[in-house]
C-alpha positions as CSV (number, residue, x, y, z in Angstrom):
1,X,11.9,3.0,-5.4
2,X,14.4,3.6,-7.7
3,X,15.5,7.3,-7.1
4,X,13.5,9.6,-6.8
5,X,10.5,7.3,-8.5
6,X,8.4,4.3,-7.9
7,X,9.2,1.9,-10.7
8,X,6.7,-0.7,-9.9
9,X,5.0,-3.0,-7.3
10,X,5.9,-6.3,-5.7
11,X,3.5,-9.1,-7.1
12,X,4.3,-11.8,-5.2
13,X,3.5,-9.7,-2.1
14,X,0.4,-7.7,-4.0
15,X,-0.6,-11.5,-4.4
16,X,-0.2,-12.4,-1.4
17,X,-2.2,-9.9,0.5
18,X,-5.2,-10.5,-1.9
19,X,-5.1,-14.1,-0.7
20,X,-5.0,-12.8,3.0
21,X,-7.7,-10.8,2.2
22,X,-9.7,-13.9,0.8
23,X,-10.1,-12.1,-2.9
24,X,-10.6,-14.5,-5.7
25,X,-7.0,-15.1,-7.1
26,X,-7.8,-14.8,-10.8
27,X,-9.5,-11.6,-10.2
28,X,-6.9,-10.5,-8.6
29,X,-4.4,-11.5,-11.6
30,X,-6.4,-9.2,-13.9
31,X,-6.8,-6.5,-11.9
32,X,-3.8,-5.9,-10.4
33,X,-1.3,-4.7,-13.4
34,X,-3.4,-1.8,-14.1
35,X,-4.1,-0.8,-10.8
36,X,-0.3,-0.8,-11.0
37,X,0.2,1.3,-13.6
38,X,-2.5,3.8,-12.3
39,X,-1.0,3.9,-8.4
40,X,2.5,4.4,-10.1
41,X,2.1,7.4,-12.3
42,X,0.2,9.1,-9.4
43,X,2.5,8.1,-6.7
44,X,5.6,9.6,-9.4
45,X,3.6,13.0,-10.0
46,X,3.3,13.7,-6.1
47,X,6.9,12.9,-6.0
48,X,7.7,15.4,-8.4
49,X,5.4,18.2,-7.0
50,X,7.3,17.6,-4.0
51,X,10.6,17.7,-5.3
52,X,10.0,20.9,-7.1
């Protein structure tokens, strides 16, 4: 967090936890940015509902 906002996710840990999870790596790679992205702007509206 950065603020009052989520900026972005830790990779190496998103990564990591697929791997734990036994997910296919590569799949993983592709996926994960835009998951990212998505998780992020949702995350950053309910902050600001909640803020205001």
């Amino acid at each position: 967090m950065a603020g009052k906002a989520v900026i972005g996710w830790d990779m190496t840990a998103a990564l990591a936890l697929t791997h734990a999870l036994g997910l296919n790596p590569m799949v993983a790679a592709e996926l994960l940015p835009e998951l990212e992205a998505v998780m992020v702007r949702r995350i950053n509206e309910k902050i600001g509902t909640e803020d205001g």
